[in-house]
C-alpha positions in Angstrom: 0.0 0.0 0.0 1.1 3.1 -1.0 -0.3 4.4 2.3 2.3 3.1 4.4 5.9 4.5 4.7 7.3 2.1 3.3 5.2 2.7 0.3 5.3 6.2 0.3 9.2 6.6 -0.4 9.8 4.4 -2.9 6.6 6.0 -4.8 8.5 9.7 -4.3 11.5 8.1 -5.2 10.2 7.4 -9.0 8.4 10.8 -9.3 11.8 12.2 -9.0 13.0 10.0 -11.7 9.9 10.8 -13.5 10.4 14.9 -12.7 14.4 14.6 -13.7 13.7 12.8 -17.1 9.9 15.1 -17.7 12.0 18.7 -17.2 15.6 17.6 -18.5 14.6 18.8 -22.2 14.9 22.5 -20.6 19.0 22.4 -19.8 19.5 20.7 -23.3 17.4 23.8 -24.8 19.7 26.2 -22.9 23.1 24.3 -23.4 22.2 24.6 -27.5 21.6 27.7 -27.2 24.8 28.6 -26.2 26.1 26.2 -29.2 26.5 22.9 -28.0 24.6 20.3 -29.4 22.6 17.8 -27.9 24.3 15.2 -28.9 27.9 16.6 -27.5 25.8 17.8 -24.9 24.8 14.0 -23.9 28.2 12.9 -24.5 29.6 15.0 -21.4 26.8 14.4 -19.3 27.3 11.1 -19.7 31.2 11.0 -19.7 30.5 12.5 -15.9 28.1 9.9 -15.0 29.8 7.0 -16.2 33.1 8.1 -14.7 31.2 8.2 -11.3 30.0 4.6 -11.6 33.6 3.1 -12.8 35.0 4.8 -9.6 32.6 3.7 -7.2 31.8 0.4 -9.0 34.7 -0.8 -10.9 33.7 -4.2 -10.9 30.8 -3.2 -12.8 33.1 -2.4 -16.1 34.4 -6.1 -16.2 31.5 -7.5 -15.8 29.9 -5.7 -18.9 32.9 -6.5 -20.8 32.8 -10.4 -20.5 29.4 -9.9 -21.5 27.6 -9.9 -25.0 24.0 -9.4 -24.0 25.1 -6.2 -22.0 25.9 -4.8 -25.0 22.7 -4.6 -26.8 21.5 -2.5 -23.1 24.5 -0.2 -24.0 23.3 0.3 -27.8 20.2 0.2 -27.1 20.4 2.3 -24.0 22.8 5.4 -25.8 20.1 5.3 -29.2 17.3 5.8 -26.4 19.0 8.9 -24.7 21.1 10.2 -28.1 17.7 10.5 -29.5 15.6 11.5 -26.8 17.9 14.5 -25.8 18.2 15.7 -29.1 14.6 15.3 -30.2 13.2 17.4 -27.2 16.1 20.2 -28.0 15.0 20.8 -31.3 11.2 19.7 -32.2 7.5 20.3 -30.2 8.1 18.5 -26.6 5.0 17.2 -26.0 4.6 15.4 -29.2 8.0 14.3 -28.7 7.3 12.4 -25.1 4.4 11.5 -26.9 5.9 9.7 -29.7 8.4 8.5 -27.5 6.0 6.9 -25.2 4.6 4.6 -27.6 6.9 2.3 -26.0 3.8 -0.4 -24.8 3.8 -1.1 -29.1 6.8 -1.8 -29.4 7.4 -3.5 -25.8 5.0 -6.2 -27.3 6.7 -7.2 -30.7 9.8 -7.0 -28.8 8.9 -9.0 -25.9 7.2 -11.9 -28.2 10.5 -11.7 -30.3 13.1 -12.2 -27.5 11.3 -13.2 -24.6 9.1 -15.4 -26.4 5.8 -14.0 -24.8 2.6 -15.1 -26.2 0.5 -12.0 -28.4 -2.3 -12.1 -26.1 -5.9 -10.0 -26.9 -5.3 -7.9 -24.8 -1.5 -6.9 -26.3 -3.0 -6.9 -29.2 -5.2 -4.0 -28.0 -2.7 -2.4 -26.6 -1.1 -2.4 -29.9 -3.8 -0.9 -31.8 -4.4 1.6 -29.4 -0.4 2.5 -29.2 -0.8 2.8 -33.1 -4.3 4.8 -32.9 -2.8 7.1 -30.7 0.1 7.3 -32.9 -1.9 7.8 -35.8 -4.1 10.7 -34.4 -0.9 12.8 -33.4 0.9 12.7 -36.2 -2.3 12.9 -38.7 -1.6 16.4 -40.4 -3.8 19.3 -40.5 -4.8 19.6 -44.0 -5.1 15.9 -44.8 -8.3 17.0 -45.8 -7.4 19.3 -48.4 -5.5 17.2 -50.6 -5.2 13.1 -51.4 -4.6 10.8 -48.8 -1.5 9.1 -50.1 0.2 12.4 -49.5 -0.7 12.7 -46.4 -0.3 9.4 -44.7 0.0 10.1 -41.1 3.9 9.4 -40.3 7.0 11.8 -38.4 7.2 14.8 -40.5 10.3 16.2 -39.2 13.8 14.9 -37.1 12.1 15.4 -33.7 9.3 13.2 -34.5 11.4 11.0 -36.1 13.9 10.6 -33.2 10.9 10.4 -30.6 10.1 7.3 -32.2 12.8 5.8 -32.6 14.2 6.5 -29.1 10.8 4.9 -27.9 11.4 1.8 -29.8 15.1 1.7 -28.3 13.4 2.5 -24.8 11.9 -0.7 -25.0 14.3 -2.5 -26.2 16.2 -1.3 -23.6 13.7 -2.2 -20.9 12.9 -6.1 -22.5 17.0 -6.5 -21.9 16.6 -5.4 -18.4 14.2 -8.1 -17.9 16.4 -10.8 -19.6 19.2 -10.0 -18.0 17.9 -9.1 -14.5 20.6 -11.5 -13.0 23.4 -9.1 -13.3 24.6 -6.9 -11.3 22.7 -3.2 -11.1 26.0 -1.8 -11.5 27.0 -3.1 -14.6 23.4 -2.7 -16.0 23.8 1.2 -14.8 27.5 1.2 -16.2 26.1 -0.1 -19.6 23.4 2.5 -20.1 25.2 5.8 -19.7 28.3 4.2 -21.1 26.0 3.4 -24.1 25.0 7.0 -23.6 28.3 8.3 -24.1 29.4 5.8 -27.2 26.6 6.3 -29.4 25.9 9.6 -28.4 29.6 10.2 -28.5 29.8 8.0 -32.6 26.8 10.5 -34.3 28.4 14.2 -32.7 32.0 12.8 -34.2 30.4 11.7 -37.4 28.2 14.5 -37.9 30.8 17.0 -36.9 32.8 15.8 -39.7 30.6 15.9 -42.8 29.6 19.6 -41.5 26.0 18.7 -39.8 27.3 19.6 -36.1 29.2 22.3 -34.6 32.1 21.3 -32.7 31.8 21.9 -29.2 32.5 25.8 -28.0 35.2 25.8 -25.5 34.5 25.2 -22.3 32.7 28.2 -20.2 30.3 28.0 -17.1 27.7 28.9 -19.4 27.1 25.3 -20.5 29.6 23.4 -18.0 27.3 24.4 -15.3 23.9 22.9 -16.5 25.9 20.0 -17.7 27.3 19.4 -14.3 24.0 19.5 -12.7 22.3 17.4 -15.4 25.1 14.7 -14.6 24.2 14.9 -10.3 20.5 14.9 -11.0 20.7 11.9 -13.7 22.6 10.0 -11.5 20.5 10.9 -8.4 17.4 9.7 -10.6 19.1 6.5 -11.5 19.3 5.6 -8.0 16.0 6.9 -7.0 14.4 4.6 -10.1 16.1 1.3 -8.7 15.4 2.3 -5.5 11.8 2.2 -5.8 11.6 0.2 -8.8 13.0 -2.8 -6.0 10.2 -2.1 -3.4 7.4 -1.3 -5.5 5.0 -4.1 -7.8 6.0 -3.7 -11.3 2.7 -2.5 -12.6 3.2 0.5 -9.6 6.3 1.4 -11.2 5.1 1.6 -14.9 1.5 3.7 -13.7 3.9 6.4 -11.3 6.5 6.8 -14.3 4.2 7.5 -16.5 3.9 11.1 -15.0 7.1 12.1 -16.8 4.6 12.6 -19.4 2.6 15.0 -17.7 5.7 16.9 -16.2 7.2 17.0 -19.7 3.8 18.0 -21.6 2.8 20.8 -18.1 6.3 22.5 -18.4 7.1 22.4 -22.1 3.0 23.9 -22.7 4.2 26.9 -20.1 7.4 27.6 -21.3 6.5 27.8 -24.9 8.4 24.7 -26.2 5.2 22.4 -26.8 1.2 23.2 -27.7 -1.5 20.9 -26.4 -4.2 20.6 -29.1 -7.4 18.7 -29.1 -5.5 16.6 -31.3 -2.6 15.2 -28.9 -5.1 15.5 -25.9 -7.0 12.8 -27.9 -3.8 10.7 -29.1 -1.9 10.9 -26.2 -4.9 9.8 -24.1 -4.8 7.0 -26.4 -0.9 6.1 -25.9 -1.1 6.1 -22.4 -4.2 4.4 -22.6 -2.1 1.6 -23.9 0.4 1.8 -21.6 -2.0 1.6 -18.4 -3.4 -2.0 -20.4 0.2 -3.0 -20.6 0.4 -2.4 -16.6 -2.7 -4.3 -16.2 -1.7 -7.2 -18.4 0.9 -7.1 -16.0 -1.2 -7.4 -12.6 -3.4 -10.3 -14.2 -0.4 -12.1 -15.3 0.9 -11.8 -11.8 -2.4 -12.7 -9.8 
């Protein structure tokens, strides 16, 4: 019960998580526009928090090195936050999360493709309610104007693009933490900022090259600063998520994280940086429609 204390904490603990992760698009906003990227941006935010980890858990490193399946968390964890970071610095926030949090669509073709989970009625509603959801967010103004074929309702732009993508890694990301639950939280930690860093770290070196991305201005308290308190507050988070995550039911957890959404949707609508129309209101009810049936899949699997 999330009456008791021992309830309550754990439950505060993943609204900070939720809070961090819902408001973090604001010092990625204000580090680019001071002229570093998002993607350099993640790379020494996570360089910090992975530094951290290796010091205080050096164990942790060897253990993802010997092994493999770690390393699909650390690509799949670094597309996630690569992609999230930079979709909510340059495009519409709220559709972003949005788009992003179709995550219960593809947490069900993932999970009957590695786990081996059955495609039940009710995922499969959850599917078509991810995707209806989906569909009514991204369907474009004047699709009535002109033929349908032109305006088939897919991402329109990079931030939409990213947002889905990074919610498809997202899930990835989480089906790997179920499989390989045995390890150590350490390593599993270690693997996703490190993947943070490395793919993060492979686009901004890439991109930089052929001309797409600044390099990084040089170093000044102007960005250094939010960067440093991104890193305390991200790894704070981190903690506070396994925290609570480990003394909470599962289908707890998924209901109280889903209030990044709100947090991210609340203070991008105030500060300009998102619009709620009638339009996402409808579609993201839908989307996290789904992802409340993907909770409660989980309680009836579990009774």
């Amino acid at each position: 019960m999330l009456s008791s204390r021992t309830g309550v904490w754990p439950a505060l603990a993943l609204l900070f998580n939720a809070l961090v992760w819902g408001l973090s698009w604001w010092p990625f906003r204000q580090m680019q526009a001071h002229g570093l990227h998002p993607l350099w941006a993640t790379v020494f935010v996570f360089v910090l928090c992975t530094v951290v980890i290796t010091c205080w858990r050096p164990h942790a490193v060897k253990e993802v090195l010997r092994t493999p399946a770690l390393w699909v968390l650390v690509a799949a964890a670094g597309t996630t936050n690569a992609a999230f970071n930079w979709a909510v610095s340059i495009g519409d926030v709220v559709r972003v999360v949005l788009l992003f949090y179709l995550m219960p669509l593809w947490a069900v073709l993932l999970a009957r493709w590695l786990l081996r989970e059955p495609l039940t009625p009710r995922a499969a509603a959850q599917v078509l309610l991810a995707l209806t959801g989906a569909t009514v967010v991204l369907w474009p103004t004047d699709a009535l104007d002109s033929s349908w074929w032109q305006h088939i309702p897919l991402p329109t732009n990079l931030a939409e693009v990213l947002g889905v993508v990074g919610g498809f890694t997202f899930a990835l990301n989480n089906v790997m933490l179920r499989r390989e639950a045995q390890r150590s939280e350490a390593a599993r930690g270690w693997a996703m900022f490190f993947g943070g860093v490395l793919v993060a770290g492979v686009l901004a070196v890439v991109l930089t090259a052929l001309g797409k991305v600044a390099m990084p201005p040089a170093v000044n308290a102007v960005w250094l600063a939010p960067a440093l308190v991104l890193s305390v507050l991200f790894l704070a988070s981190n903690m506070a998520l396994q925290y609570g995550a480990a003394r909470l039911p599962a289908h707890v957890t998924s209901v109280v994280m889903l209030s990044e959404v709100v947090f991210a949707a609340v203070s991008a609508t105030w500060l300009g940086a998102g619009e709620l129309t009638a339009r996402t209101w409808i579609g993201g009810s839908l989307i996290v429609g789904a992802a409340l049936l993907a909770t409660l899949s989980s309680v009836k699997n579990k009774a």
